[in-house]
VOPAGU-2260 file (C-alpha; in pm, 1 decimal, decimal comma):
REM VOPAGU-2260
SITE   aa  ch    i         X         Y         Z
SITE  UNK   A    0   24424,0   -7491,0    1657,9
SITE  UNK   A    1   24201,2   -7180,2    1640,6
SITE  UNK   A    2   23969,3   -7153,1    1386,9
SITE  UNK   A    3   24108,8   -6842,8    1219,4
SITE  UNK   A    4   24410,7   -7036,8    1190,2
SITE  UNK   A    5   24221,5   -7354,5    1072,2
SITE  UNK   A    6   24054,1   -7130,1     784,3
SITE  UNK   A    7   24385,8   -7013,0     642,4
SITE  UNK   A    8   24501,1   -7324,4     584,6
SITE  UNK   A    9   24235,8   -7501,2     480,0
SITE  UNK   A   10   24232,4   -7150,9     248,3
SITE  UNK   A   11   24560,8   -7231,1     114,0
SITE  UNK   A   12   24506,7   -7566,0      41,7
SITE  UNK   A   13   24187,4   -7481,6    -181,9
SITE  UNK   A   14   24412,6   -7194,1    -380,9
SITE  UNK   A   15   24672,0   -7489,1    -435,7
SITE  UNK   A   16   24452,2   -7687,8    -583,6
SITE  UNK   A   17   24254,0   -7477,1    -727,3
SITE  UNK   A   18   24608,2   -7396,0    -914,8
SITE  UNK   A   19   24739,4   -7685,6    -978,6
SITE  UNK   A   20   24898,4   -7735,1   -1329,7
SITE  UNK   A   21   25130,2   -7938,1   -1535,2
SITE  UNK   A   22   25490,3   -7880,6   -1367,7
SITE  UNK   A   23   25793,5   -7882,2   -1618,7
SITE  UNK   A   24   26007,9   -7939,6   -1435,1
SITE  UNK   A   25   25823,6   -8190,2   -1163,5
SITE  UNK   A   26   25599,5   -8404,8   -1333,0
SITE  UNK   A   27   25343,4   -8649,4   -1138,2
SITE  UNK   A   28   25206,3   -8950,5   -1241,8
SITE  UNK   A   29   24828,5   -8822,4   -1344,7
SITE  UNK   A   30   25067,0   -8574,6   -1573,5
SITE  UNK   A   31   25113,9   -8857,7   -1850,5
SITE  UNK   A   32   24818,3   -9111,6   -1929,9
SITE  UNK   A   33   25080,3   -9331,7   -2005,1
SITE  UNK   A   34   25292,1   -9399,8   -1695,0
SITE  UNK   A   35   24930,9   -9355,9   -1496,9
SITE  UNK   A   36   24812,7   -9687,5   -1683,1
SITE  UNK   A   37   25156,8   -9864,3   -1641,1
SITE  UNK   A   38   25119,0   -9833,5   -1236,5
SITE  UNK   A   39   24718,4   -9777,1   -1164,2
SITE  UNK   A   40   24534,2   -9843,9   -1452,0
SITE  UNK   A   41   24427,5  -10153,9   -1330,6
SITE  UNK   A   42   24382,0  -10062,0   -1007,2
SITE  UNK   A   43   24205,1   -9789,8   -1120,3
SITE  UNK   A   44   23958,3   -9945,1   -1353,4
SITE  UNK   A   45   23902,6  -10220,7   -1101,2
SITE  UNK   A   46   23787,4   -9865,0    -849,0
SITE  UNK   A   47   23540,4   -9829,4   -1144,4
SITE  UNK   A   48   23393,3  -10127,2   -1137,2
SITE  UNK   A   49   23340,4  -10183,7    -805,3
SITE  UNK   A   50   23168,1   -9867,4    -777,0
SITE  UNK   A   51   22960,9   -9999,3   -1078,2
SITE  UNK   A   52   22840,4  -10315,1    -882,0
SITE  UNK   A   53   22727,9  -10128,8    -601,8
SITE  UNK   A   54   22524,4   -9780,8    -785,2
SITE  UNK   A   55   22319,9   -9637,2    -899,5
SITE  UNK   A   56   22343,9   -9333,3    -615,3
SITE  UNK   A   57   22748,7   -9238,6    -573,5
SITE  UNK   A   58   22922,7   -8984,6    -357,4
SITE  UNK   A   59   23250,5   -8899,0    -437,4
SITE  UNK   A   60   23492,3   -8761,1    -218,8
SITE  UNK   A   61   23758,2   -8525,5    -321,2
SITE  UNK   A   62   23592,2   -8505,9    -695,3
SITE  UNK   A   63   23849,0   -8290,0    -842,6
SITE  UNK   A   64   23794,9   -8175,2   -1166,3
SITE  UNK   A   65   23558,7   -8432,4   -1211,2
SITE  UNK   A   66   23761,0   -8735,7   -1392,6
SITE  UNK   A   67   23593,8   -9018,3   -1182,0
SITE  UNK   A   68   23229,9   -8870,1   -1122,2
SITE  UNK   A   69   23204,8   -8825,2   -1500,6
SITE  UNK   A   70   23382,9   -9223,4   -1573,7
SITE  UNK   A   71   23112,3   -9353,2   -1334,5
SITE  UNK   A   72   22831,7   -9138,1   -1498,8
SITE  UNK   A   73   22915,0   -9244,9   -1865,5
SITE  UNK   A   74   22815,7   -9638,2   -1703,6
SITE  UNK   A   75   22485,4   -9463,7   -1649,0
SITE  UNK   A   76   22560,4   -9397,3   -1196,1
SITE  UNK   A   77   22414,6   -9094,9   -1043,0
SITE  UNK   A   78   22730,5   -8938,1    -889,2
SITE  UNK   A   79   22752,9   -8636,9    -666,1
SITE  UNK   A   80   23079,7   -8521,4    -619,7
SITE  UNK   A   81   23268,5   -8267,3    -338,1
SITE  UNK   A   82   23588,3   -8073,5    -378,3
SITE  UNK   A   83   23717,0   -7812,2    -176,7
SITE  UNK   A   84   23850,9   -7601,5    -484,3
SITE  UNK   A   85   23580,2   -7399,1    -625,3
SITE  UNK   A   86   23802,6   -7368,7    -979,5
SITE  UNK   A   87   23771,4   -7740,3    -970,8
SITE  UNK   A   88   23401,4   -7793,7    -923,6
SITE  UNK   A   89   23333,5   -7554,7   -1205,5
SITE  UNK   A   90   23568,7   -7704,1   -1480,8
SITE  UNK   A   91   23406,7   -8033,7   -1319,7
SITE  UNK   A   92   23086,3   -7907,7   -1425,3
SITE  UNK   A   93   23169,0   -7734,1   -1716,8
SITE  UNK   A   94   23280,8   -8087,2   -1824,0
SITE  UNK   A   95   22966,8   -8272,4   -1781,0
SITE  UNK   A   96   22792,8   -7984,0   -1978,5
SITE  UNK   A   97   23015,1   -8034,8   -2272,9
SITE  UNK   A   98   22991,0   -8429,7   -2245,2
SITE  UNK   A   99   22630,4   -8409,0   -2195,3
SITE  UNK   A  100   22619,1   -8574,5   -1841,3
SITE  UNK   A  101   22470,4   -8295,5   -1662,4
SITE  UNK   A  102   22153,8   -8457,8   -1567,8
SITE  UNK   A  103   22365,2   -8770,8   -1409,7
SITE  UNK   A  104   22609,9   -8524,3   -1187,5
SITE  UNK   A  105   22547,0   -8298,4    -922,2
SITE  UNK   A  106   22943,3   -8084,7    -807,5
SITE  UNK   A  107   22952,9   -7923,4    -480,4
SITE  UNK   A  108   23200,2   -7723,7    -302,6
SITE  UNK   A  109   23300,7   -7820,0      59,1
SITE  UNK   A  110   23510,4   -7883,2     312,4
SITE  UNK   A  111   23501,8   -8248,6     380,3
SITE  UNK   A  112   23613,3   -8247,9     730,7
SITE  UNK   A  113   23344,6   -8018,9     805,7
SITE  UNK   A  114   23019,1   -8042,2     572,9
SITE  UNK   A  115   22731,3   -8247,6     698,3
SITE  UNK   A  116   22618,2   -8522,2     481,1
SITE  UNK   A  117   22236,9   -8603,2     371,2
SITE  UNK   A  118   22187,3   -8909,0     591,2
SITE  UNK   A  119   22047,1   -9288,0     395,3
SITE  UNK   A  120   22108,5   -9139,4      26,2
SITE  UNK   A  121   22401,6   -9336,7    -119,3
SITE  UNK   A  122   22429,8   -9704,6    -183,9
SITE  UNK   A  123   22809,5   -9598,5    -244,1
SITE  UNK   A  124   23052,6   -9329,5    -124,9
SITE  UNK   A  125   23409,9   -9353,2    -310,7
SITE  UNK   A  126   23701,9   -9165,2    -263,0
SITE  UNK   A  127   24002,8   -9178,8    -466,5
SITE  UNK   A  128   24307,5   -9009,1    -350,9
SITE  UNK   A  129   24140,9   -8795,4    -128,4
SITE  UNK   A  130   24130,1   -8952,8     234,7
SITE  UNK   A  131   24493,8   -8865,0     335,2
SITE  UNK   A  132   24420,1   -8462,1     252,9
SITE  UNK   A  133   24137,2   -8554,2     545,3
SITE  UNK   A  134   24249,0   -8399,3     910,3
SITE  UNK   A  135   23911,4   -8497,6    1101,7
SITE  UNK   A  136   23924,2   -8869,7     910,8
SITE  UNK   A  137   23738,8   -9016,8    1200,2
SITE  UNK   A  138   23470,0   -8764,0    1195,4
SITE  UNK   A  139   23410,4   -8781,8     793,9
SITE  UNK   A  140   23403,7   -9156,0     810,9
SITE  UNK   A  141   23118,4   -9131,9    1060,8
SITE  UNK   A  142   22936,3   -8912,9     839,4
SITE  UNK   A  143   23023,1   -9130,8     535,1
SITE  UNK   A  144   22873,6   -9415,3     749,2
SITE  UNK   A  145   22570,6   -9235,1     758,8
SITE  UNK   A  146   22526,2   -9118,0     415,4
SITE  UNK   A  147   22515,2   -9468,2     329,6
SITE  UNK   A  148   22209,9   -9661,2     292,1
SITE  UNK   A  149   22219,3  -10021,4     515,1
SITE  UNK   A  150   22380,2  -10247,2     349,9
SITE  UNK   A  151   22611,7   -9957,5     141,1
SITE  UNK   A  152   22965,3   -9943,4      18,5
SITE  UNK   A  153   23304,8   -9741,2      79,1
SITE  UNK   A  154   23553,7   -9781,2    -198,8
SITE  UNK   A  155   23880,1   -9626,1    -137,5
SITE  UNK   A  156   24169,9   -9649,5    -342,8
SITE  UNK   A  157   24443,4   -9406,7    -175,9
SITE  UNK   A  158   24770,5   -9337,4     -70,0
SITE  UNK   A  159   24896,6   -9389,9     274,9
SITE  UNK   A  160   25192,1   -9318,5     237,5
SITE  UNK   A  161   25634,1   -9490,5     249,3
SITE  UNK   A  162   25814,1   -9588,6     584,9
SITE  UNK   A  163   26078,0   -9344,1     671,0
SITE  UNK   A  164   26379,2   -9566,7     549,7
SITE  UNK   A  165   26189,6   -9545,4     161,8
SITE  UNK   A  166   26157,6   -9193,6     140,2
SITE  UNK   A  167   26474,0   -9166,6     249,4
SITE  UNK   A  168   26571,0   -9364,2     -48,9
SITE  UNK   A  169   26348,9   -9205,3    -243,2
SITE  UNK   A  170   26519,3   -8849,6    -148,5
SITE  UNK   A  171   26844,5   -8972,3    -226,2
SITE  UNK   A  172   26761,0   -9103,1    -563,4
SITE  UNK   A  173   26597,2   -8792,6    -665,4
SITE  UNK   A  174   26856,6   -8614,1    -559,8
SITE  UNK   A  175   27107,2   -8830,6    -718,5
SITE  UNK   A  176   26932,7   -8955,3   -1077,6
SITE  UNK   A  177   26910,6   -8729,6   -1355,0
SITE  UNK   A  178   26549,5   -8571,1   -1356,5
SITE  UNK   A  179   26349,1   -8267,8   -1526,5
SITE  UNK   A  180   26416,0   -8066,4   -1217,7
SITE  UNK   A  181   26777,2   -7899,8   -1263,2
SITE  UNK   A  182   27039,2   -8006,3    -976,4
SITE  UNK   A  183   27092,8   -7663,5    -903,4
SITE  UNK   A  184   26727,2   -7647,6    -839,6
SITE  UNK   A  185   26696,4   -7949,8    -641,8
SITE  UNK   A  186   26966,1   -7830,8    -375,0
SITE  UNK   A  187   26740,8   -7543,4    -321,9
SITE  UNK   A  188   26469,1   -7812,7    -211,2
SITE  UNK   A  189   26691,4   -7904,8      68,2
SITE  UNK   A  190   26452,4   -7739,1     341,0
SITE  UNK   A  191   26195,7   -7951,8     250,1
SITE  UNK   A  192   26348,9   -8295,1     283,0
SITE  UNK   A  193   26172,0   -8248,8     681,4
SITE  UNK   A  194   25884,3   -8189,7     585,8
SITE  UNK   A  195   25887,0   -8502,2     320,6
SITE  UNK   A  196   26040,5   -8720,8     600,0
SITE  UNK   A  197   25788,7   -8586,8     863,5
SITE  UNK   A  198   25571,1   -8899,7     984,8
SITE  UNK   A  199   25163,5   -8830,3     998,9
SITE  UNK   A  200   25162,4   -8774,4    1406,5
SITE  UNK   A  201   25363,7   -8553,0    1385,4
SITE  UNK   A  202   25209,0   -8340,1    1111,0
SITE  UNK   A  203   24915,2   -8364,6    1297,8
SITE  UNK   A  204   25063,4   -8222,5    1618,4
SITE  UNK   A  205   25178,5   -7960,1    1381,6
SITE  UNK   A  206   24789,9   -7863,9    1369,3
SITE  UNK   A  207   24731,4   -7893,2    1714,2
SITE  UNK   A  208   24994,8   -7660,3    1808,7
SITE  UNK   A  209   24928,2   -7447,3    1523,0
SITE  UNK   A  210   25289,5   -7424,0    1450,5
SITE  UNK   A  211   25253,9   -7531,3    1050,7
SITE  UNK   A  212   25655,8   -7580,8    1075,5
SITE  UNK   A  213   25577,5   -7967,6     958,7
SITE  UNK   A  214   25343,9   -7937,1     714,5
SITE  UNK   A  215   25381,0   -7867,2     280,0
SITE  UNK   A  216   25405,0   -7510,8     231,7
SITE  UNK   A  217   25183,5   -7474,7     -78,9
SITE  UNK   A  218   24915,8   -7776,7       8,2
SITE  UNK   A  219   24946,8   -7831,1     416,5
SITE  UNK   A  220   24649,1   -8083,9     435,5
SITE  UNK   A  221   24893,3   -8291,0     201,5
SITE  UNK   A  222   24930,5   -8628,3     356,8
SITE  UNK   A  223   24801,2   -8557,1     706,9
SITE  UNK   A  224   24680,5   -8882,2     677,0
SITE  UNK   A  225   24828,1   -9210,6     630,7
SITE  UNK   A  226   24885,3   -9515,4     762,8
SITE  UNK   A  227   24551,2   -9439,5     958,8
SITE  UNK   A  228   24355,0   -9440,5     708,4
SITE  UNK   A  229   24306,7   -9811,4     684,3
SITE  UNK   A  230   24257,7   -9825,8    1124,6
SITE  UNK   A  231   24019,0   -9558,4    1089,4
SITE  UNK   A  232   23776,6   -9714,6     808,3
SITE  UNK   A  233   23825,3  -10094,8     980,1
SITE  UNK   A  234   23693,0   -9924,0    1295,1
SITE  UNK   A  235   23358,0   -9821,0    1141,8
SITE  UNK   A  236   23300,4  -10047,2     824,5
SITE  UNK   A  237   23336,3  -10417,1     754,2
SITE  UNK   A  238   23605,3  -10480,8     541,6
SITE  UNK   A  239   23560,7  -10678,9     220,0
SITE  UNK   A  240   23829,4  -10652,0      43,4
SITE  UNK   A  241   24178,7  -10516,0      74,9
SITE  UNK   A  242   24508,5  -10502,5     -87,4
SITE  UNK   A  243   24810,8  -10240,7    -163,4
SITE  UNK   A  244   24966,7  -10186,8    -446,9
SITE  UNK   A  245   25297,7   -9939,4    -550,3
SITE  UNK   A  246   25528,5   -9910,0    -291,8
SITE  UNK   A  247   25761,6   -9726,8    -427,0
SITE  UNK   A  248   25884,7   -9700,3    -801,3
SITE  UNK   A  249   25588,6   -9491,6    -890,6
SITE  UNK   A  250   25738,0   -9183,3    -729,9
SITE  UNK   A  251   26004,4   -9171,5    -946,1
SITE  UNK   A  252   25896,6   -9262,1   -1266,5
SITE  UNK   A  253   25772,8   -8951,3   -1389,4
SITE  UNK   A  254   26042,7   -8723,5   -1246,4
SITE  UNK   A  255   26314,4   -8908,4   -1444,4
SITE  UNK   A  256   26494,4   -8766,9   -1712,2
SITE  UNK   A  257   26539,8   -9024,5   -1984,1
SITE  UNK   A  258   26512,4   -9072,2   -2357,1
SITE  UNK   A  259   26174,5   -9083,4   -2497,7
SITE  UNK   A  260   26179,5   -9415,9   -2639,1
SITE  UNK   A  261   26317,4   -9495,5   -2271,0
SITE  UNK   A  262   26076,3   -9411,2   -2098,9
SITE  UNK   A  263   25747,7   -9629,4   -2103,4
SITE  UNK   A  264   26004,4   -9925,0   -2139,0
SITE  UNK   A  265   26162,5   -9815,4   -1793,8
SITE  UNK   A  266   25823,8   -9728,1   -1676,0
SITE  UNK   A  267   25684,1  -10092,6   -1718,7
SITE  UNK   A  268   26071,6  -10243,1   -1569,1
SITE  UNK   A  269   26010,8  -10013,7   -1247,3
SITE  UNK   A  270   25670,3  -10092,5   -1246,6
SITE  UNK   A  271   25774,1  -10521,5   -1229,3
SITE  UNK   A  272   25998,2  -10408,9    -945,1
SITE  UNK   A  273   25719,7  -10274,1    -721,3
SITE  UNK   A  274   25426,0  -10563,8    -826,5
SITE  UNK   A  275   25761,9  -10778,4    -701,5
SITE  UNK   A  276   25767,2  -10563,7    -387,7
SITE  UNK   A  277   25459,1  -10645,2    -327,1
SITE  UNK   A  278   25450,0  -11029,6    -343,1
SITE  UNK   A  279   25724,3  -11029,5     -97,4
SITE  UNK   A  280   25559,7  -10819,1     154,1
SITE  UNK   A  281   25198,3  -10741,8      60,0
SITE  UNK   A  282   25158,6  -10516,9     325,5
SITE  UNK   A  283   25409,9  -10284,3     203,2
SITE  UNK   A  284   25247,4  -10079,6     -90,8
SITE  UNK   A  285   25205,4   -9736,7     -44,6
SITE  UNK   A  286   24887,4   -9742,1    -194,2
SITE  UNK   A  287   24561,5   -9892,2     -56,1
SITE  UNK   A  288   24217,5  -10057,0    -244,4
SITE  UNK   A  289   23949,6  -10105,3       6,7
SITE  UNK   A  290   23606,3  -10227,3      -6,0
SITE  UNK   A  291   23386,9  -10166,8     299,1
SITE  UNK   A  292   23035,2  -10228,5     399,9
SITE  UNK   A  293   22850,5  -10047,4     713,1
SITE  UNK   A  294   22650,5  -10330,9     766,8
């Protein structure tokens, strides 16, 4: 891919997120506090204190608006944190102003697969959600590697994504069930059941031939990474710890159209079903937690 062509995506996937907003009709999981605690808050808060342990210096990837940076700051961490969205770096900042953790936080905008990193200066680098929005993975990993003092930890808790045969099922259900999204409006989703179905090699071939037909029309770094992710950080890190988590319920839980003393009580039923997923095949979350040393 050229590079004029590289910056207008990479351009479109900052506006996107610099955008992003609560979505009537399409809720996601971070949308409702709730249902986020039901299936990650204790994955989530488990992220937290792992990052904790291995402080004080933290470099967060894919910072966002600033929800993790700021969680680890409040236990008293040093975090700097990297977004591509410019919007989201300043309400990240604006945030640690108001909660008066300015000193502890440092936001920067930047292009993770491109942006050097400031070698030895980090006992920990975490990224949360952020990895599979990554197209030159190998290449930030290296870097990550290096911004690590000896000895230093990458924490990842991430999404790599369902087999083909789930989202299928996944398609069909949200096609099928009763959600906030209108049926009339779903049907005009149809075109994008490829690119939802489209595995990772071939999204990436999408950006080597710079044809974009595979890739998410508003945000087309989303999921250009997957089930690499893991290969990629076992390559260059020693892994401590590992486990997945979510396979598949979690998708659906927010889009579902049900009555609201339904829902948290569905939420939690759902939420069984995957953790039972799980302990059959533990291997077969779409979700990742990784611990990683580069020593």
């Amino acid at each position: 891919m050229k590079r004029e062509e590289y910056d207008i995506l990479i351009g479109r996937e900052a506006a996107h997120w610099g955008a992003v907003a609560r979505e009537g009709d399409n809720p996601q999981i971070w949308d409702d506090e709730k249902l986020f605690e039901i299936f990650f808050g204790r994955e989530y808060r488990h992220l937290l204190r792992r990052v904790e342990e291995h402080g004080p210096r933290v470099l967060e990837l894919g910072c966002g608006n600033g929800g993790t940076a700021l969680a680890l700051a409040e236990r008293g961490l040093h975090v700097t944190g990297i977004d591509l969205s410019p919007d989201r770096v300043d309400a990240a900042v604006n945030e640690a102003r108001r909660r008066g953790l300015a000193e502890r936080t440092v936001f920067l905008v930047g292009d993770l697969n491109l942006m050097p990193l400031p070698a030895s200066s980090f006992e920990c680098v975490v990224a949360h959600d952020a990895l599979h929005h990554i197209l030159e993975l190998g290449n930030l990993l290296d870097r990550v590697r290096g911004a690590l003092v000896p000895g230093g930890r990458l924490i990842v808790m991430d999404f790599v994504g369902m087999g083909t045969l789930r989202r299928m099922v996944a398609a069909a259900m949200f096609a099928l069930l009763p959600t906030y999204r209108s049926y009339r409006s779903k049907w005009s989703l149809r075109r994008r059941i490829v690119q939802f179905l489209t595995p990772e090699r071939r999204k990436r071939e999408s950006f080597t031939e710079g044809s974009g037909k595979f890739l998410h029309a508003e945000s087309p770094f989303e999921e250009i990474s997957g089930p690499s992710i893991r290969a990629a950080i076992e390559s260059r890190f020693r892994i401590g710890e590992f486990f997945t988590f979510c396979p598949f319920w979690y998708y659906l839980a927010p889009k579902l159209r049900l009555p609201g003393s339904w829902r948290y009580p569905v939420a939690r039923t759902l939420h069984a079903l995957d953790r039972a997923m799980t302990r059959i095949r533990p291997r077969a979350g779409a979700h990742i937690f990784v611990t990683a040393s580069n020593d």
